[in-house]
BAKOL-683543 format. One record per residue (C-alpha): residue number from 0; residue in one letter; y, z, x. Coordinates in Angstrom, 1 decimal, m for minus. Last residue first. Layout:
<recs>
num	residu	c2	c3	c1
NUM	A	Y	Z	X;
...
</recs>
This chain:
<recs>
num	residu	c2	c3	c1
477	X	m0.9	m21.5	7.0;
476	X	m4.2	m21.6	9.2;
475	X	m6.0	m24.9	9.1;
474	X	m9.6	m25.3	9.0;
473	X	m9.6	m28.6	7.4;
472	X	m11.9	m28.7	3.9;
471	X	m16.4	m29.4	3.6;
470	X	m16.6	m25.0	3.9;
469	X	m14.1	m24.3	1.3;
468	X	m16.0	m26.7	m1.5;
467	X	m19.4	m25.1	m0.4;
466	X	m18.2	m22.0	m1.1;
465	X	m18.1	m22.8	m4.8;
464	X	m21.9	m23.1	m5.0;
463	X	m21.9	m19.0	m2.9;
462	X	m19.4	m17.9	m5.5;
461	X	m21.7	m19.6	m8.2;
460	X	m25.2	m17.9	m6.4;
459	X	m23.7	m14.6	m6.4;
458	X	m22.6	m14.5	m9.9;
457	X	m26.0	m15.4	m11.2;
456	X	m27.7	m12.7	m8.8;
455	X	m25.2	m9.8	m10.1;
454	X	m24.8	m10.7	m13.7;
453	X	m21.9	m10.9	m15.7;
452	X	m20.2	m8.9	m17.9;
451	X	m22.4	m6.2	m17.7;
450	X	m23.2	m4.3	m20.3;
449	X	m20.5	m1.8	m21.5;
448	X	m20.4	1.9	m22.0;
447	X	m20.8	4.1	m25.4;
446	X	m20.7	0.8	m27.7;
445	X	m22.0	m1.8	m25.5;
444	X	m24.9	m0.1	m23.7;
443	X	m26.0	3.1	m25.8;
442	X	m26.2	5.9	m24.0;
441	X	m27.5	9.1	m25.1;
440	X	m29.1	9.9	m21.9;
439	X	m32.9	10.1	m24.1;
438	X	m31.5	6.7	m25.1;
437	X	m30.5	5.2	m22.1;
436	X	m34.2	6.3	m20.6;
435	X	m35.5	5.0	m23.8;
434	X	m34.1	1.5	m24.1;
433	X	m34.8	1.2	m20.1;
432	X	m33.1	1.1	m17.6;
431	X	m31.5	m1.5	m15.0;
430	X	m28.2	m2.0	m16.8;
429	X	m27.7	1.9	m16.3;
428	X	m27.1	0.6	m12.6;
427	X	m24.9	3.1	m10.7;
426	X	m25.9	6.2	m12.6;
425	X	m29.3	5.1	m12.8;
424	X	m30.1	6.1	m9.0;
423	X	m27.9	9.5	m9.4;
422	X	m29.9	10.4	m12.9;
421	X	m27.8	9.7	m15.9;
420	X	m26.2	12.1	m18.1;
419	X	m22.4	12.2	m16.9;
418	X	m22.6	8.5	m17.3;
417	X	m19.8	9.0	m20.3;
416	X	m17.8	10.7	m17.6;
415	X	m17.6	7.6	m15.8;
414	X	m14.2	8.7	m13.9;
413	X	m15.8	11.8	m12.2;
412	X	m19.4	11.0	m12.7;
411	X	m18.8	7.3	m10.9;
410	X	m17.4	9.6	m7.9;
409	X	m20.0	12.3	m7.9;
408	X	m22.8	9.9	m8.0;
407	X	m25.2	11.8	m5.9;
406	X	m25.1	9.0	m3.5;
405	X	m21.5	7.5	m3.8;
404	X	m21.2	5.5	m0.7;
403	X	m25.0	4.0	m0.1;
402	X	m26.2	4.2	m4.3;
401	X	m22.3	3.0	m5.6;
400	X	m22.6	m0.1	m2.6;
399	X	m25.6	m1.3	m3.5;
398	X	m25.6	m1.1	m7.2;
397	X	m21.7	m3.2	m6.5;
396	X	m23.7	m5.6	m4.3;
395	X	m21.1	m6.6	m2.1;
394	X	m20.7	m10.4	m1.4;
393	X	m20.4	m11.4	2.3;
392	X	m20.4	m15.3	1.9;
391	X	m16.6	m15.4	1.8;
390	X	m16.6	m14.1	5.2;
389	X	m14.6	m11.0	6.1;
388	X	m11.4	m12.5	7.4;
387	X	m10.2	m11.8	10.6;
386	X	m6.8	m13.7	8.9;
385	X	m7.0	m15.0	5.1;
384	X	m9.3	m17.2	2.6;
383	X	m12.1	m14.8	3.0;
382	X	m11.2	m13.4	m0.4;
381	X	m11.7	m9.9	1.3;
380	X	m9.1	m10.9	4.0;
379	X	m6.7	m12.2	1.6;
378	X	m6.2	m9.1	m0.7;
377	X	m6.1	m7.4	2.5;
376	X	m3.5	m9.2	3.6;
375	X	m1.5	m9.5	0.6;
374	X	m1.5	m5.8	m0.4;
373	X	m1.0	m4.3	3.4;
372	X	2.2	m6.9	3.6;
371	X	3.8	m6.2	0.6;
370	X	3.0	m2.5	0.0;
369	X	1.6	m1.1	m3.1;
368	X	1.2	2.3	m2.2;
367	X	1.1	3.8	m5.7;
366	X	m1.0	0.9	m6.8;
365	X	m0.6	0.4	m10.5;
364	X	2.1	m3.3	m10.9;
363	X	1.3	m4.2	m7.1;
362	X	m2.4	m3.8	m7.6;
361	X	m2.3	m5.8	m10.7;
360	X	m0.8	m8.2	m9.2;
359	X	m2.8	m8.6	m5.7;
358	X	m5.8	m8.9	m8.0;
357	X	m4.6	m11.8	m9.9;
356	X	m3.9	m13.5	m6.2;
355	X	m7.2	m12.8	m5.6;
354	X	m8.2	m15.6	m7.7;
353	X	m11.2	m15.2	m9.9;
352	X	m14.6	m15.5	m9.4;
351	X	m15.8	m13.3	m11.5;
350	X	m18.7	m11.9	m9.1;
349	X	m16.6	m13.4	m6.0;
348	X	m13.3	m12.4	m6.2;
347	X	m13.3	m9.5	m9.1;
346	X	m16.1	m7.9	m7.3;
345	X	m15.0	m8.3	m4.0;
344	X	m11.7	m6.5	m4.8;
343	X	m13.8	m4.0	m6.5;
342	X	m16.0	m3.4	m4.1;
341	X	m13.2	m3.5	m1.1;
340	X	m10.7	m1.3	m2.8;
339	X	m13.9	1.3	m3.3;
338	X	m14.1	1.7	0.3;
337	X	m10.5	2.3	0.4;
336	X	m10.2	4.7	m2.3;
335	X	m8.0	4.3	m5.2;
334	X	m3.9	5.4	m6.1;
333	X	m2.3	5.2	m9.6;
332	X	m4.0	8.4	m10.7;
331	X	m5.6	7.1	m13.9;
330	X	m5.5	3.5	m13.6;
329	X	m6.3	3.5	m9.7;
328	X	m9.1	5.7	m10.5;
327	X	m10.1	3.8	m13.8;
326	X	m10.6	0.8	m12.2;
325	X	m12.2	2.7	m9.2;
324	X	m15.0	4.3	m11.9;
323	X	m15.2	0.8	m13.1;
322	X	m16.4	m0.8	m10.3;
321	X	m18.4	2.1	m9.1;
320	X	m19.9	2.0	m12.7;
319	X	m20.9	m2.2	m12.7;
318	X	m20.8	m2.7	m17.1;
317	X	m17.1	m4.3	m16.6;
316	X	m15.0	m1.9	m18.7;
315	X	m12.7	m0.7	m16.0;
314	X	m9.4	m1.6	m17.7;
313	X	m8.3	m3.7	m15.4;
312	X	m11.8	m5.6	m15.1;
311	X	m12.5	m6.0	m18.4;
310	X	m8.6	m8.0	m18.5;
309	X	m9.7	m10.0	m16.2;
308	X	m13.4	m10.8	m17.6;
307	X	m11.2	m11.4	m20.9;
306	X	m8.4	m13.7	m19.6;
305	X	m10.9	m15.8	m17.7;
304	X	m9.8	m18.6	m15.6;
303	X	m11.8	m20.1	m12.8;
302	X	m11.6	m20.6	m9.2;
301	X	m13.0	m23.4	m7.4;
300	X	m12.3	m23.3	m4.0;
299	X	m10.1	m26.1	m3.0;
298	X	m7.0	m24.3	m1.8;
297	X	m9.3	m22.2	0.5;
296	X	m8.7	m24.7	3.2;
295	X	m5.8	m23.6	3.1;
294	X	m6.3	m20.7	5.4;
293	X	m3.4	m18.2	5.0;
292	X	m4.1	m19.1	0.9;
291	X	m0.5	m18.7	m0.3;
290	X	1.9	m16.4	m2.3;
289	X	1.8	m13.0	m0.4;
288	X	1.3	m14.8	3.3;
287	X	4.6	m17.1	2.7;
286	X	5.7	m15.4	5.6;
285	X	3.2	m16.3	8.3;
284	X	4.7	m14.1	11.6;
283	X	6.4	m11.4	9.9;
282	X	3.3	m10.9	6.8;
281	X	0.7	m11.3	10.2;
280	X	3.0	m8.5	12.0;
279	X	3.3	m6.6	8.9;
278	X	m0.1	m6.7	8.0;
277	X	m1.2	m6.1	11.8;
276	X	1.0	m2.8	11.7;
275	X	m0.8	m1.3	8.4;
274	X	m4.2	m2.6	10.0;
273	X	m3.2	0.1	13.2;
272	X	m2.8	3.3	11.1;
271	X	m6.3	2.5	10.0;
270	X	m6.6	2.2	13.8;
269	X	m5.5	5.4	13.6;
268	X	m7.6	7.5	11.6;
267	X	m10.4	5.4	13.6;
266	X	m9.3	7.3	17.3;
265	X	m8.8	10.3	15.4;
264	X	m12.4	10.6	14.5;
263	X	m13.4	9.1	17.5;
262	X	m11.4	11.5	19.5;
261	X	m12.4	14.9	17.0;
260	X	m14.3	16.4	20.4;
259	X	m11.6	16.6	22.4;
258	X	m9.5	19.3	21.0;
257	X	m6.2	20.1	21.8;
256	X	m5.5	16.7	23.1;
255	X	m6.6	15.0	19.8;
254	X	m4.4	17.3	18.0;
253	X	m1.7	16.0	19.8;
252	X	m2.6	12.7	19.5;
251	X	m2.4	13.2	15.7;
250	X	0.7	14.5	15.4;
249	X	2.5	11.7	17.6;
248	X	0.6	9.5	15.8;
247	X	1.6	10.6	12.4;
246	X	5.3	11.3	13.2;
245	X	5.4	7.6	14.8;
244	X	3.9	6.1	11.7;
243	X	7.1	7.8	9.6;
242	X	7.0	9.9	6.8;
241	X	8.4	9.5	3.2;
240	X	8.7	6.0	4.5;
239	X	8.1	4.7	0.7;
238	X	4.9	3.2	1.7;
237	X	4.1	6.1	4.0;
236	X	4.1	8.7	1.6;
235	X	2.1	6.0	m0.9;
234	X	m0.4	5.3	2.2;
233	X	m0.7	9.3	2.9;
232	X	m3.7	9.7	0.9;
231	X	m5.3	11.1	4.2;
230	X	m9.2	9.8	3.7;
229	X	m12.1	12.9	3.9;
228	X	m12.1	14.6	0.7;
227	X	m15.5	13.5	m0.3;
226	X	m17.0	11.3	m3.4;
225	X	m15.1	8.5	m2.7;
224	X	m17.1	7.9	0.8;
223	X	m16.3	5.4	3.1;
222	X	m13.9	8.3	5.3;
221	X	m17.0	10.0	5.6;
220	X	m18.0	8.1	8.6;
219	X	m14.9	7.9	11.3;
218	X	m13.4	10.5	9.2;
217	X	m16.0	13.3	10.3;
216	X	m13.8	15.3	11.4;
215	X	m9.8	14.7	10.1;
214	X	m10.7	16.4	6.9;
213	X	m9.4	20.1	7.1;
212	X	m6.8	20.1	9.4;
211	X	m5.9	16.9	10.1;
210	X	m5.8	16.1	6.0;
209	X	m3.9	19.6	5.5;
208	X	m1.2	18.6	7.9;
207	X	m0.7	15.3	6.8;
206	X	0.1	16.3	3.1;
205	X	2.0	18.8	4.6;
204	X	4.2	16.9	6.1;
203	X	4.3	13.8	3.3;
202	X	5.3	16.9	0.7;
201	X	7.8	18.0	2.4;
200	X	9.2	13.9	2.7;
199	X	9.0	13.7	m1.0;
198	X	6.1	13.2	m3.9;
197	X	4.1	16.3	m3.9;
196	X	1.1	14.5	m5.7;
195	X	m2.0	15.1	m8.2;
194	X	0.1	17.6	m10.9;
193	X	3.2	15.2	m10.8;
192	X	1.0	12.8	m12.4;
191	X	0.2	14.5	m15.0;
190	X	1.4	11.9	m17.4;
189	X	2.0	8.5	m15.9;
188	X	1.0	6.8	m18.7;
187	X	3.8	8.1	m20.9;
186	X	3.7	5.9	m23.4;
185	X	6.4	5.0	m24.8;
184	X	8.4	7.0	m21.6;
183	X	7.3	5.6	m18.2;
182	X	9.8	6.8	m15.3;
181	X	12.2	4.2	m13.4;
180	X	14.9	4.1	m15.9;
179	X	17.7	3.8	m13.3;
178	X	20.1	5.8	m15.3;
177	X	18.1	8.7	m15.0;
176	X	18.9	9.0	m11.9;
175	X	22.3	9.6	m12.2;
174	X	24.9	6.9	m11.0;
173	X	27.2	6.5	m8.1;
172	X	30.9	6.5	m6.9;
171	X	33.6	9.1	m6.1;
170	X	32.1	9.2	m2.6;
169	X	33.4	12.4	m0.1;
168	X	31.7	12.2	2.9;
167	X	28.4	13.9	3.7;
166	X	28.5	15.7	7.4;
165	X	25.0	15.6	8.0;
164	X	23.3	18.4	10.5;
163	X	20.6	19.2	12.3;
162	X	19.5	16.2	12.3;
161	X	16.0	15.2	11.8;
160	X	13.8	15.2	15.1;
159	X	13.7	12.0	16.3;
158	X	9.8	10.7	16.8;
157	X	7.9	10.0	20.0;
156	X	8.0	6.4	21.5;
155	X	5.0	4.9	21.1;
154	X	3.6	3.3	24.7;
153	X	2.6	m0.2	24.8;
152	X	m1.2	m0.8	25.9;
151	X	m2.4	0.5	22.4;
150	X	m1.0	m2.7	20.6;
149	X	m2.7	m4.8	22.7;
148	X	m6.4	m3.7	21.8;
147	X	m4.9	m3.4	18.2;
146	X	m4.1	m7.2	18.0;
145	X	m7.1	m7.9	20.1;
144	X	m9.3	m6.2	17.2;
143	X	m7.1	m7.4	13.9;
142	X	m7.5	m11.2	14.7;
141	X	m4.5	m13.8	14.1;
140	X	m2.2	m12.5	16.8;
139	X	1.0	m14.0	17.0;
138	X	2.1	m16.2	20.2;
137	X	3.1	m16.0	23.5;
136	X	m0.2	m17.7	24.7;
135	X	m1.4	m14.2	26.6;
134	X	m1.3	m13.0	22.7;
133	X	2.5	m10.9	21.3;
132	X	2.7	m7.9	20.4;
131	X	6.5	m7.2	20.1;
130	X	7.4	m9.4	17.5;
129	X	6.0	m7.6	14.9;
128	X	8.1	m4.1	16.2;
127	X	5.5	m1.4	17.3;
126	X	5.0	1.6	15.8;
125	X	6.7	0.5	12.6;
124	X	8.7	1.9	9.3;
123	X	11.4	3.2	11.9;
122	X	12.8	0.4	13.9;
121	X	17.0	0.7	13.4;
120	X	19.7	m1.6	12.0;
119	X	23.7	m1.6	13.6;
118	X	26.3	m2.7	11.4;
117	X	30.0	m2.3	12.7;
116	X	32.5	m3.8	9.8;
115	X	35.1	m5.8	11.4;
114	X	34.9	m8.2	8.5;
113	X	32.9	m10.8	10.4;
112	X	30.4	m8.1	10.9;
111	X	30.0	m7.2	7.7;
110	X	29.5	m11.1	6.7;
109	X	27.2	m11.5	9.4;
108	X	25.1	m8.3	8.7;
107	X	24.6	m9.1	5.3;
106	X	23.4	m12.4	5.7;
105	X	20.9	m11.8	8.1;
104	X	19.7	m8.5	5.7;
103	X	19.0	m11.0	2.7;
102	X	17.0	m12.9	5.0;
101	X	15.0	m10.5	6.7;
100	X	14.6	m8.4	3.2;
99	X	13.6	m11.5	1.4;
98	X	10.8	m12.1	4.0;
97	X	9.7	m8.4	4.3;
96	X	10.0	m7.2	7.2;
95	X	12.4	m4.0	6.8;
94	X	14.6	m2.4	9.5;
93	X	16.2	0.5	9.4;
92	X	19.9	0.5	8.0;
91	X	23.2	1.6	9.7;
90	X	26.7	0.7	7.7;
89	X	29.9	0.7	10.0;
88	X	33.9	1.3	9.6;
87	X	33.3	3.2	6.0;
86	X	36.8	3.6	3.9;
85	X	35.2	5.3	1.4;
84	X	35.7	3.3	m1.8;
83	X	35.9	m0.2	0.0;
82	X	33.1	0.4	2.2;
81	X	31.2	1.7	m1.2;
80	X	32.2	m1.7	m2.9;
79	X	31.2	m3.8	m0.2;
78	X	27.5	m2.6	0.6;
77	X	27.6	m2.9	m4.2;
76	X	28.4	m6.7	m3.7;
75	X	26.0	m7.1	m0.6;
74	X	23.3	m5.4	m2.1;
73	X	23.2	m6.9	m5.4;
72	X	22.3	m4.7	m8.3;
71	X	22.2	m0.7	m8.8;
70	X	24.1	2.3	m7.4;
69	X	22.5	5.9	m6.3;
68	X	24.8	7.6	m3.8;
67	X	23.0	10.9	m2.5;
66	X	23.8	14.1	m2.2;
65	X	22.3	17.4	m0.2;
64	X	20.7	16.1	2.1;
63	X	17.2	17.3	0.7;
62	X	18.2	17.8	m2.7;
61	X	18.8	13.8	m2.8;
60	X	16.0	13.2	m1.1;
59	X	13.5	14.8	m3.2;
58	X	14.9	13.1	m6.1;
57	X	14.7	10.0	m4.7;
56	X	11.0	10.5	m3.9;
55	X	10.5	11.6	m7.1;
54	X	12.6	8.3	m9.2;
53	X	10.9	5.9	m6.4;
52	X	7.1	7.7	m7.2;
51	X	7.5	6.5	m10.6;
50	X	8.8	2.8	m9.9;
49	X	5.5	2.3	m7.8;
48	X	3.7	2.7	m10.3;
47	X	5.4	0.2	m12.6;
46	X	5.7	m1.8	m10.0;
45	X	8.6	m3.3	m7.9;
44	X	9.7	m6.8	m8.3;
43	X	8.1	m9.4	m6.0;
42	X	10.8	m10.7	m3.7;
41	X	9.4	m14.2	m2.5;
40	X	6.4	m15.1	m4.4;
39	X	8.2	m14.9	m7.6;
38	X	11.7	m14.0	m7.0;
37	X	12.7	m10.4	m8.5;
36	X	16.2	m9.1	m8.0;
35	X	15.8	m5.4	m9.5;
34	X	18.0	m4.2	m6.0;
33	X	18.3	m0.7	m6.6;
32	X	20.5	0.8	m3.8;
31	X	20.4	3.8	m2.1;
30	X	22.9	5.3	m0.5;
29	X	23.7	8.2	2.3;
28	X	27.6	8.2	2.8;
27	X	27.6	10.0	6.2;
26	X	30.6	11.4	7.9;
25	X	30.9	11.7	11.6;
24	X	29.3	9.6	15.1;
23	X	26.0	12.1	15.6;
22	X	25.5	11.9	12.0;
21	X	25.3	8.0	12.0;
20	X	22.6	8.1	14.5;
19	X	20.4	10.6	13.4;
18	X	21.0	8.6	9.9;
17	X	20.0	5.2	11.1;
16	X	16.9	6.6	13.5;
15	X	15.1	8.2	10.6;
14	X	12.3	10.3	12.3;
13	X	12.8	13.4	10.0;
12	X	15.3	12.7	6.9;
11	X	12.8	11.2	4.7;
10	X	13.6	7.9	2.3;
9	X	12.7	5.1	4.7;
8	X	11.9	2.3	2.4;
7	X	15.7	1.5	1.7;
6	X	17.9	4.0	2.8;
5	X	21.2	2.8	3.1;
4	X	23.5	5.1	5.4;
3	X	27.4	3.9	5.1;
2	X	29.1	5.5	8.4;
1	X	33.0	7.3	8.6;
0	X	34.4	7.7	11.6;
</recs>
């Protein structure tokens, strides 16, 4: 018996149910498929980012199993023409939840199925399927705490082991590579790149490993702070299901029973875990979550259109240094700190008020991790417009925020480097000084760094006017 594998965003061989599976039955035709389809606010294509790490990860793959089928276009079309080529009685998948991919998978199945073709599809991008947890009502959670609360009542079923061996049928079809163009070239921006990650399911592992071992205590605190080690930069591995959520928790827990004391610490670790599976399960549940306010009462808040502030804010010119530092982060390594996320998110929401959906895009297009579900939700909750919102009215104080989570200004030092000079109070509001201090640093605002492109108070009081509009609309959930 010959089985078609697609990997889709499960590219590991560890803890991938549709190829333990297959290789228990006979010969595997592992494929991959580049689907560049792109529907606005349906099946968002993938970033530029993101499109780097796919050509690695692929890579990795394909020396890992030893070959790998690489074709491009529609699914269906290219599902029938590798059947037709090999002579394949079933195709396995696991399971994805994005809208498109539901629907686009329906049909797939059906018309397989119809043609005697066996298709069978897997859970292995989730701890929990998003139908699973369900409220006393019988309905989807809208509130991250119960959700989690609920979610740690079911049992996690502990990973497959990856198989000891695939039989790889014979497949006279497939591209190179570096036919699918995914890598930068005029310019390179993604230069020394390959220096800051080990893209690949051996390089999820130990990736994990060194986090538990070295910065797993203290998460529950330091994890807020971008001028420490302690956060797992797994969420690209994960992303592209270079490792599975099952591998982490069953990792984790068993730390956790080895040693007590880190509990909390892993308890938090994964209930970050635990906000990946409530995007999904809000992203299952309300599916036009990426393209519309989840509360519409949002609809009437009164954004404005700025090009310039916009594009100040990409490039990490906006005169607030924690702001910029994690412009230039994300720019610059294609990945940012959580805590950071939040300032600038807030930032470009409420300070410029612009609409997060212009966040969400640029996130997707330089995010490593860019997922669908984690983007649009959290995008949402800081705007305040989606579910277990943080309220509108909360509005980070970017001087705050830099002098509480980046003390000694390590962070804004690292990707500020013109600030290099500045004491660790000024570093995060050179705005503040005077003439003389800047000068003595050798800054000069708007030619060595930029002033402010708007001002803190001012900004605050024009989100809070606008709120007004949100708080007079229906309270309706999408």
């Amino acid at each position: 018996m010959t089985t078609i594998v697609w990997f889709r965003q499960d590219l590991r061989l560890a803890d991938n149910p549709a190829l333990f599976q297959a290789a228990q039955q006979g010969a595997v035709v592992p494929l991959f498929i580049l689907d560049e389809t792109e529907t606005p606010g349906a099946c968002p294509a993938l970033g530029g980012a993101g499109r780097w790490w796919l050509h690695h990860s692929l890579k990795a793959l394909g020396e890992d199993l030893g070959g790998l089928v690489l074709l491009r276009g529609d699914p269906a079309e290219q599902l029938a023409r590798v059947i037709k080529s090999t002579g394949a009685t079933a195709v396995f998948w696991n399971r994805c939840y994005e809208p498109h991919a539901i629907e686009r998978d329906t049909v797939i199945k059906t018309t397989l199925n119809d043609q005697g073709i066996s298709v069978k599809s897997f859970k292995a991008a989730l701890l929990h399927e998003p139908w699973q947890i369900e409220t006393k009502a019988g309905g989807p959670f809208k509130v991250y705490s119960p959700f989690w609360r609920a979610a740690l009542t079911r049992e996690v079923e502990p990973p497959l082991p990856r198989p000891t061996k695939v039989e790889l049928a014979d497949s006279a079809l497939g591209e190179g590579l570096e036919d699918f163009k995914l890598l930068p070239t005029a310019p390179d921006w993604a230069d020394g790149w390959g220096n800051l990650w080990q893209v690949g399911e051996a390089g999820a592992r130990a990736r994990l490993e060194e986090f538990l071992e070295q910065d797993l205590k203290g998460y529950g605190t330091l994890r807020d702070r971008p001028d420490l080690p302690n956060v797992s930069r797994l969420s690209p591995h994960l992303h592209f299901g270079e490792i599975s959520p099952r591998q982490i928790w069953a990792r984790t827990r068993f730390l956790e029973e080895g040693c007590p004391e880190i509990s909390k610490d892993a308890g938090k670790f994964l209930s970050e875990v635990g906000w990946r599976e409530f995007s999904h399960h809000l992203l299952y549940h309300f599916p036009s979550l990426p393209d519309k306010n989840w509360r519409p009462a949002f609809d009437n808040y009164p954004w404005r259109e700025s090009a310039e502030d916009l594009r100040a804010w990409q490039r990490g010119m906006t005169g607030y240094p924690i702001v910029d530092a994690g412009m230039r982060e994300l720019w610059q390594t294609g990945y940012m700190h959580n805590r950071v996320r939040m300032v600038v998110a807030s930032f470009l929401i409420k300070h410029l008020r612009l609409h997060w959906k212009h966040g969400e895009a640029w996130f997707r297009d330089t995010l490593l991790d860019a997922d669908l579900a984690n983007n649009s939700a959290s995008w949402q909750w800081v705007a305040g417009s989606g579910a277990d919102a943080a309220p509108y009215f909360r509005i980070f104080n970017p001087m705050t925020q830099g002098r509480k989570f980046d003390p000694d200004g390590i962070y804004v030092r690292r990707f500020c480097p013109e600030l290099s000079d500045l004491d660790n109070k000024s570093i995060h509001a050179p705005f503040e000084m005077t003439d003389l201090e800047l000068a003595a640093a050798g800054i000069r605002l708007g030619q060595d760094y930029p002033k402010p492109i708007v001002d803190h108070a001012t900004a605050r009081a024009a989100a809070l006017a606008g709120y007004e509009a949100v708080k007079t609309s229906p309270e309706t959930a999408a």
